[in-house]
N, CA, C and O atoms as a printed pandas DataFrame, in Angstrom:
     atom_number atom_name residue_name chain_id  residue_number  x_coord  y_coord  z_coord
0              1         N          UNK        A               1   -9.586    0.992   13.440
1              2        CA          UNK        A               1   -9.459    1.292   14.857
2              3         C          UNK        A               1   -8.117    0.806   15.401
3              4         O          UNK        A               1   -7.391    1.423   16.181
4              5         N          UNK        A               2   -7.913   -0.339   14.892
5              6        CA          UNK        A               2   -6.047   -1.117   15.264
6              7         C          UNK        A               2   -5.330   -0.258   15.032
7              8         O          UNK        A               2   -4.308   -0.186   15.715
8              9         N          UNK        A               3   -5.607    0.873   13.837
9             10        CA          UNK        A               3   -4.214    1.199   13.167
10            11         C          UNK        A               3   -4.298    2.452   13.949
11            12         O          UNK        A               3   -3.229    2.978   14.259
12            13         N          UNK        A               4   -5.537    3.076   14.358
13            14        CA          UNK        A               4   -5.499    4.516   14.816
14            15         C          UNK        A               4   -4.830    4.394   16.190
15            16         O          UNK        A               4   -4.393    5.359   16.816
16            17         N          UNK        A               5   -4.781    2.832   16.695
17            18        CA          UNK        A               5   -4.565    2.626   18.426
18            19         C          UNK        A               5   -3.210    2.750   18.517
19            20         O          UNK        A               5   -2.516    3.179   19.439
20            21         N          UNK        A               6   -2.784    2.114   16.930
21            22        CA          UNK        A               6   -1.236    2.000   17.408
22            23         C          UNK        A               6   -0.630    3.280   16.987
23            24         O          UNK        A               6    0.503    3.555   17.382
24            25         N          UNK        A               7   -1.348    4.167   16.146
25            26        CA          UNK        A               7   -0.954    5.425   15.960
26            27         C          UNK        A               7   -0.558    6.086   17.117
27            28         O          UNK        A               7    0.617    6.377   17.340
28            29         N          UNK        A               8   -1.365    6.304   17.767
29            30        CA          UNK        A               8   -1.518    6.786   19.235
30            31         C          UNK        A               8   -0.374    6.804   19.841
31            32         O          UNK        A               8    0.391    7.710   20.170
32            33         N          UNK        A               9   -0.357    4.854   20.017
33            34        CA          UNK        A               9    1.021    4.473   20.743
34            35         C          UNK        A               9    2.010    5.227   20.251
35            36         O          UNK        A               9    2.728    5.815   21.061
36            37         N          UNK        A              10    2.204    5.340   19.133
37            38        CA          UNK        A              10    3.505    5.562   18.172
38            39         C          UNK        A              10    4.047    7.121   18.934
39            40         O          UNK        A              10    5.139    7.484   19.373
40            41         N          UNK        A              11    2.691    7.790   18.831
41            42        CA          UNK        A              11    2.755    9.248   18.970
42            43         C          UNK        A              11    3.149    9.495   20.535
43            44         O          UNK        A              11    3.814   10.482   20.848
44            45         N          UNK        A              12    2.868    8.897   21.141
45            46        CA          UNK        A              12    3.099    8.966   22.698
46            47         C          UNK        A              12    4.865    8.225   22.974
47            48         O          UNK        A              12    5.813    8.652   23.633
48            49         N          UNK        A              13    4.696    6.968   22.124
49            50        CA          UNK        A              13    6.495    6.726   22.161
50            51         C          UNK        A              13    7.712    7.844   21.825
51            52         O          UNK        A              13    8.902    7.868   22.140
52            53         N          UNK        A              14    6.986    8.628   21.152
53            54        CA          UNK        A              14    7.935    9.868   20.089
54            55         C          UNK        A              14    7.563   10.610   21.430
55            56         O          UNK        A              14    8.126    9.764   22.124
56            57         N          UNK        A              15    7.242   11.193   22.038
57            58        CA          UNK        A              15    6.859   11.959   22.793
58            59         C          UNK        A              15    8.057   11.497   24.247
59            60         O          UNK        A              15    8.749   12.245   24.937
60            61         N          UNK        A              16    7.927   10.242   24.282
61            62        CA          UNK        A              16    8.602    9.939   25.681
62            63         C          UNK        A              16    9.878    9.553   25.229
63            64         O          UNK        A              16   10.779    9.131   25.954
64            65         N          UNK        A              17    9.922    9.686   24.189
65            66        CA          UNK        A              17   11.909    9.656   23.362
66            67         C          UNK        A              17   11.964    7.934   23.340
67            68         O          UNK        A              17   13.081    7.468   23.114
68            69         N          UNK        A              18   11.053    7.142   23.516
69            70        CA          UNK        A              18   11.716    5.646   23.047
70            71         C          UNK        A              18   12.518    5.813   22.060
71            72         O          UNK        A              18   12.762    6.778   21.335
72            73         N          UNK        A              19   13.161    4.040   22.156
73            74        CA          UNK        A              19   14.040    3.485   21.381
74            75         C          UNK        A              19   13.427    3.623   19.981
75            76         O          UNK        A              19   12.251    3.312   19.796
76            77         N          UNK        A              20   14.316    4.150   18.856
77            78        CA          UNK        A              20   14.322    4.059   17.583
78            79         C          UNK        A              20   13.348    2.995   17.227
79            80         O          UNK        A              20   12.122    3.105   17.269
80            81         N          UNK        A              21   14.068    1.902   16.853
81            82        CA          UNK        A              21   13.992    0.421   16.461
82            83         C          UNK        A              21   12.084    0.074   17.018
83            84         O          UNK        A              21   11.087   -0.354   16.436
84            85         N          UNK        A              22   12.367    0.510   18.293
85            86        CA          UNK        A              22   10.504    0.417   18.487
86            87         C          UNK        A              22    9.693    0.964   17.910
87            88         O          UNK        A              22    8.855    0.206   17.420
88            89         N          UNK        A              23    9.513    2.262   17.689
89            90        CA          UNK        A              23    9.146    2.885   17.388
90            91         C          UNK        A              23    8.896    2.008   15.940
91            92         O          UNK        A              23    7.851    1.370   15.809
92            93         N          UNK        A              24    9.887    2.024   14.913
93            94        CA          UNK        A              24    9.747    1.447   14.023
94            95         C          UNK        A              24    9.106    0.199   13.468
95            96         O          UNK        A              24    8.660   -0.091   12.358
96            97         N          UNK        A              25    9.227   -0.549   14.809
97            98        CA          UNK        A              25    8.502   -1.655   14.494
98            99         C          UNK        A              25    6.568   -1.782   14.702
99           100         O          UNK        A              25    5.882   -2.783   14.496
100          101         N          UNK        A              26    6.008   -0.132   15.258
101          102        CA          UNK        A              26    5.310    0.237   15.589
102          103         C          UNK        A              26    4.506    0.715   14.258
103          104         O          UNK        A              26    3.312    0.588   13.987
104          105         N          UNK        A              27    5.385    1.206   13.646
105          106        CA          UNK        A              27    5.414    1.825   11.909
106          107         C          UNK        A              27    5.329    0.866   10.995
107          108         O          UNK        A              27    4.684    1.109    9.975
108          109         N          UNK        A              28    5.879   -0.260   11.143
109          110        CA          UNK        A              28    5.530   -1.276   10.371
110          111         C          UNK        A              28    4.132   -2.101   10.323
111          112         O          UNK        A              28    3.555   -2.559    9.337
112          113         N          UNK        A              29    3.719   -2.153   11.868
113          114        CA          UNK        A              29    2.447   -2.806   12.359
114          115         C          UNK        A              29    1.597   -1.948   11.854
115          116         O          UNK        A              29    0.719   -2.691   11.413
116          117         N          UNK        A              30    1.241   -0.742   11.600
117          118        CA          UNK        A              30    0.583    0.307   11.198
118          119         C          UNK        A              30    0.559   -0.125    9.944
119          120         O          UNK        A              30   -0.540   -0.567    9.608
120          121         N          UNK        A              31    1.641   -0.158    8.888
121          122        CA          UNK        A              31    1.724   -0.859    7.809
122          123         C          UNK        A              31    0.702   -1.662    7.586
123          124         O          UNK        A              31   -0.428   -1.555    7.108
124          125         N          UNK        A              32    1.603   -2.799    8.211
125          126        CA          UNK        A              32    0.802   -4.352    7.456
126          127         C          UNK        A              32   -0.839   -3.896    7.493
127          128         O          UNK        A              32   -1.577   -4.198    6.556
128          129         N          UNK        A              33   -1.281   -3.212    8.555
129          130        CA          UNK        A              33   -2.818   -3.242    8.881
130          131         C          UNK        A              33   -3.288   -2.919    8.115
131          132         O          UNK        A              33   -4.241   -3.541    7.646
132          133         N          UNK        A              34   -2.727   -1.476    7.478
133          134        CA          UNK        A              34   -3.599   -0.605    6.207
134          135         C          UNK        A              34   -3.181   -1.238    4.781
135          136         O          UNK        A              34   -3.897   -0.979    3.813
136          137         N          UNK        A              35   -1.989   -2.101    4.612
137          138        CA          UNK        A              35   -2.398   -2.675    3.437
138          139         C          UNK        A              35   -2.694   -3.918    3.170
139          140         O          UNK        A              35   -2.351   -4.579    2.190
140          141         N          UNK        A              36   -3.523   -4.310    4.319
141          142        CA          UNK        A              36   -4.675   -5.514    4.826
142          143         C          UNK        A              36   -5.991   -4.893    4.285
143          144         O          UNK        A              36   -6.640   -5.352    3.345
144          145         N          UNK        A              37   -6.309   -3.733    5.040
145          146        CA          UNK        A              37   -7.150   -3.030    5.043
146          147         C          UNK        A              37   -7.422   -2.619    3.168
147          148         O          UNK        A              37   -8.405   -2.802    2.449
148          149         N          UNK        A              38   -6.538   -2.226    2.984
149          150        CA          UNK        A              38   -6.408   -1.810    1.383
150          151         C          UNK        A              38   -6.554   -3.112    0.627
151          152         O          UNK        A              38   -7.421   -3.157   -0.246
152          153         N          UNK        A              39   -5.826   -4.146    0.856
153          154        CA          UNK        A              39   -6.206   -5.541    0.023
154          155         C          UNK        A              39   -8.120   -6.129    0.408
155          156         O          UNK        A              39   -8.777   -6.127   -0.633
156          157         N          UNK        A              40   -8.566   -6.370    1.094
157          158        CA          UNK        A              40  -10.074   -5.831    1.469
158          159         C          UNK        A              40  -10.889   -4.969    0.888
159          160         O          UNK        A              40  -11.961   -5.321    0.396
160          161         N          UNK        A              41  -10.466   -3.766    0.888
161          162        CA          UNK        A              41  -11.208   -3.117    0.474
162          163         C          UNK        A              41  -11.247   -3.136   -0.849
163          164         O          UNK        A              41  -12.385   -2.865   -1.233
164          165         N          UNK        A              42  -10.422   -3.359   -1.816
165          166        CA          UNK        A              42  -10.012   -3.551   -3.177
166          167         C          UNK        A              42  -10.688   -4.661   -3.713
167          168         O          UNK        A              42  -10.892   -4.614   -4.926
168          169         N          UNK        A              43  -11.211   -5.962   -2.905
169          170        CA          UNK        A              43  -11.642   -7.215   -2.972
170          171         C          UNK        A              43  -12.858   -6.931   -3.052
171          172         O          UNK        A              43  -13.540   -7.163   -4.050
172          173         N          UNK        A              44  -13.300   -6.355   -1.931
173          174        CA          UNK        A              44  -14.976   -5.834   -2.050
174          175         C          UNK        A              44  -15.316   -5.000   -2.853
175          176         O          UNK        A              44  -16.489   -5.112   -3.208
176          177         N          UNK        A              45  -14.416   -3.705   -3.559
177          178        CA          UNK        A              45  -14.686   -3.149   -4.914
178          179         C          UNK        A              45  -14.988   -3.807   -5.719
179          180         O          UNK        A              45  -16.031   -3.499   -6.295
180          181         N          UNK        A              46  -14.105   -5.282   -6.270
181          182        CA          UNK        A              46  -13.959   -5.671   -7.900
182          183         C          UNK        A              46  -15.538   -6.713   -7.331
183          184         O          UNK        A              46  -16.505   -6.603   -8.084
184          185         N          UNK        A              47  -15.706   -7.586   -6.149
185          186        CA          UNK        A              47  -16.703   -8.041   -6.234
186          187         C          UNK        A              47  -18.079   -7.194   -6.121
187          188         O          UNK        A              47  -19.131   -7.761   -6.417
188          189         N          UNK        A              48  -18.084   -6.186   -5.805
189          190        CA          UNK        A              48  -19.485   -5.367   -6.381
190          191         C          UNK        A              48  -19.179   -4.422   -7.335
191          192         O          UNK        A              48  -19.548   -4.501   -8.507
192          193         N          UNK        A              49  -18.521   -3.536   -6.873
193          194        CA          UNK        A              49  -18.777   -2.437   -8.453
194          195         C          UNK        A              49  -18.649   -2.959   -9.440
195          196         O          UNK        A              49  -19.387   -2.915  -10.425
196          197         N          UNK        A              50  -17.021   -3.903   -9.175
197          198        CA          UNK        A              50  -16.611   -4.258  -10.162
198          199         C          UNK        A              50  -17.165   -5.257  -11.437
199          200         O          UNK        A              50  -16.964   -5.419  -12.640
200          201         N          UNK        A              51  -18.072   -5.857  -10.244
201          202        CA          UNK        A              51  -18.971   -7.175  -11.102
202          203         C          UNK        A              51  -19.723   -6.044  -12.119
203          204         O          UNK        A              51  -20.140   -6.417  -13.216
204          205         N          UNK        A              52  -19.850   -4.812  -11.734
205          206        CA          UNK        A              52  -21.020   -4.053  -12.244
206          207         C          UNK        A              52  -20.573   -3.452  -13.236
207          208         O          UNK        A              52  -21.163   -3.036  -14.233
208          209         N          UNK        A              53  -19.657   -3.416  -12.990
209          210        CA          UNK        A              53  -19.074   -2.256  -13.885
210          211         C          UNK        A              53  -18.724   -2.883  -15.298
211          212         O          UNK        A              53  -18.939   -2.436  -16.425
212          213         N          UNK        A              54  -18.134   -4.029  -14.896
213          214        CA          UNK        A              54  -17.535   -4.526  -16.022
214          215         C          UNK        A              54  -18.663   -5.644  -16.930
215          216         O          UNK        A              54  -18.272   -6.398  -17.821
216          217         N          UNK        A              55  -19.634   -5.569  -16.615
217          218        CA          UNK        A              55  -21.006   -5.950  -17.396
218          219         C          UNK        A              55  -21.400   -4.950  -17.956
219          220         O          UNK        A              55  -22.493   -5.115  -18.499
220          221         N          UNK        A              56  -20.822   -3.624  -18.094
221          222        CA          UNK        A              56  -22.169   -2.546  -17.865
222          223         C          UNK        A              56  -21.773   -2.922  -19.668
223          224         O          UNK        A              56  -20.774   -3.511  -20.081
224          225         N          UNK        A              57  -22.764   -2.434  -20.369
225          226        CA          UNK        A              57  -22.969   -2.125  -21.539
226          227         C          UNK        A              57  -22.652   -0.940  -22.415
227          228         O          UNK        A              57  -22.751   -0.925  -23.642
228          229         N          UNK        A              58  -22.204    0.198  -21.527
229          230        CA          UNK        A              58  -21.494    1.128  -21.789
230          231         C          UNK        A              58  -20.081    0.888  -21.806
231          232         O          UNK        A              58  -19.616    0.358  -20.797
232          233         N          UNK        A              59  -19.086    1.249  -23.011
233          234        CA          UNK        A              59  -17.930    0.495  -23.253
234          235         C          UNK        A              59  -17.120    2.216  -22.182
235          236         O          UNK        A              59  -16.052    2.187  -21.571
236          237         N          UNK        A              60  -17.936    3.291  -22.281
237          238        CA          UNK        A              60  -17.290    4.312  -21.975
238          239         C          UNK        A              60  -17.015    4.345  -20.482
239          240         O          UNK        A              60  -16.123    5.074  -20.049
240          241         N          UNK        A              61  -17.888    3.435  -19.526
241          242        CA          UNK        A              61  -17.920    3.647  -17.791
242          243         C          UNK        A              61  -16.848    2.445  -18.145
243          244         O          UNK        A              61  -15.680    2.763  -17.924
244          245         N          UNK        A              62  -17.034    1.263  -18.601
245          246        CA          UNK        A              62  -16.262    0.254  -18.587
246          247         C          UNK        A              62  -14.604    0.754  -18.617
247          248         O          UNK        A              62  -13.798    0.222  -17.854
248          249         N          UNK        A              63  -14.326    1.481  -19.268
249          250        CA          UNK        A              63  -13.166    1.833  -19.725
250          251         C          UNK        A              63  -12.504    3.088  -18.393
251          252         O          UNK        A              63  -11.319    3.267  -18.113
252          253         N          UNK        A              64  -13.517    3.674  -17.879
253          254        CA          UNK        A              64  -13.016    4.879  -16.781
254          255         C          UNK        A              64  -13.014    3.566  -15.378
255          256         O          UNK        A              64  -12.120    3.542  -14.532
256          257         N          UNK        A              65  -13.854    2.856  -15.391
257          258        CA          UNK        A              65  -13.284    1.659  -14.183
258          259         C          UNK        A              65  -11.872    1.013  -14.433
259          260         O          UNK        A              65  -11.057    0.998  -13.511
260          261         N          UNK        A              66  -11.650    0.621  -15.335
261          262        CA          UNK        A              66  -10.610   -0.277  -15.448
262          263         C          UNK        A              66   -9.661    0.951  -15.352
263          264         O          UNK        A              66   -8.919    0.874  -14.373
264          265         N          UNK        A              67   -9.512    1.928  -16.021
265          266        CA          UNK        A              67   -8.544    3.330  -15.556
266          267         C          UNK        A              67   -8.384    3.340  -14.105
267          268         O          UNK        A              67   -7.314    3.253  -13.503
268          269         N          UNK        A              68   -9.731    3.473  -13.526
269          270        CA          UNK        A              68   -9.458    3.578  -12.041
270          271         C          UNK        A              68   -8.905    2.658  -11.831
271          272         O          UNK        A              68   -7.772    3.014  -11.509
272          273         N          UNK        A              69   -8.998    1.350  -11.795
273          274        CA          UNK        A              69   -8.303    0.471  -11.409
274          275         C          UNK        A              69   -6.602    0.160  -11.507
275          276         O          UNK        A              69   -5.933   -0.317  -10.590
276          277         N          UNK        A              70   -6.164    0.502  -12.669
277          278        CA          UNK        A              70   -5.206    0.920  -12.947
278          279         C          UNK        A              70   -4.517    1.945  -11.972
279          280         O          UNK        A              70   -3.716    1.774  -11.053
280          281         N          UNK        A              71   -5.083    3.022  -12.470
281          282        CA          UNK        A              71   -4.334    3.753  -11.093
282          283         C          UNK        A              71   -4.258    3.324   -9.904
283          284         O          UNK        A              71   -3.173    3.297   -9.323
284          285         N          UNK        A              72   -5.516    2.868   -9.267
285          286        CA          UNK        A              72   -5.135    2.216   -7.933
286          287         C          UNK        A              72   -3.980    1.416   -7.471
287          288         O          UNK        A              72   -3.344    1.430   -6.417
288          289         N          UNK        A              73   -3.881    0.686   -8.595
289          290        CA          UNK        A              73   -2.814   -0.450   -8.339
290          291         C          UNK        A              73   -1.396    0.291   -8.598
291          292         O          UNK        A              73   -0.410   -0.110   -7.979
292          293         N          UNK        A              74   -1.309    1.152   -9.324
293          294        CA          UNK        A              74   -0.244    1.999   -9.317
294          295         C          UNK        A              74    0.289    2.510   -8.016
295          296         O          UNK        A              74    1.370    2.216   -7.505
296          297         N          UNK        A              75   -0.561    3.261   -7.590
297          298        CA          UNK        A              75   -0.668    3.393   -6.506
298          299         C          UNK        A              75   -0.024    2.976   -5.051
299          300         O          UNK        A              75    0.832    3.579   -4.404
300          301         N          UNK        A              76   -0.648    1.862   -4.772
301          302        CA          UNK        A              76   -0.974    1.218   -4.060
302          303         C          UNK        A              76    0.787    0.163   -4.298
303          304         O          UNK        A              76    0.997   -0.678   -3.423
304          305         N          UNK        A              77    1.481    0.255   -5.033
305          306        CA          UNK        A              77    2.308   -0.145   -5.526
306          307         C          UNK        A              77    3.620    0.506   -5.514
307          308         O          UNK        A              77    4.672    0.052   -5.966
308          309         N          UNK        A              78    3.365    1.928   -4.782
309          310        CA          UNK        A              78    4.592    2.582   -4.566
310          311         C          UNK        A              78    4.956    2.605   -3.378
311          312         O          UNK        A              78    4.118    2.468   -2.487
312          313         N          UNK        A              79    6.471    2.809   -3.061
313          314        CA          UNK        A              79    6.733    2.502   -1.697
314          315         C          UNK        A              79    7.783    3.810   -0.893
315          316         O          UNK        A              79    8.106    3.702    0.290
């Protein structure tokens, strides 16, 4: 909801021609939030699925989690 509010803002600053530099620093706050949001949500994956997953007894789900995981962090890692 933070990030959609400041979206908003952002979109209404572009609209009324603000200063660059604000704007930007508007883009950054948007930032930090979603990869708050993303570090969270990633935390609450590995502590449930992940607890699950990586017990499971099937070496074949075991192996497509840790893939996913992999990619995520790939991911999540580009800028």
């Amino acid at each position: 909801k933070k990030a959609q509010s400041l979206i908003t803002t952002i979109e209404k600053m572009i609209d009324e021609e603000q200063h660059c530099l604000k704007i930007g620093q508007q883009v950054n706050a948007v930032l930090g939030l979603l990869r708050g949001a993303n570090a969270t949500l990633l935390q609450n994956h590995l502590e449930t699925c992940g607890k699950k997953e990586m017990t499971n007894p099937d070496n074949i789900e075991r192996e497509k989690f840790i893939a996913e995981l992999v990619k995520i962090f790939a991911i999540s890692g580009r800028k």
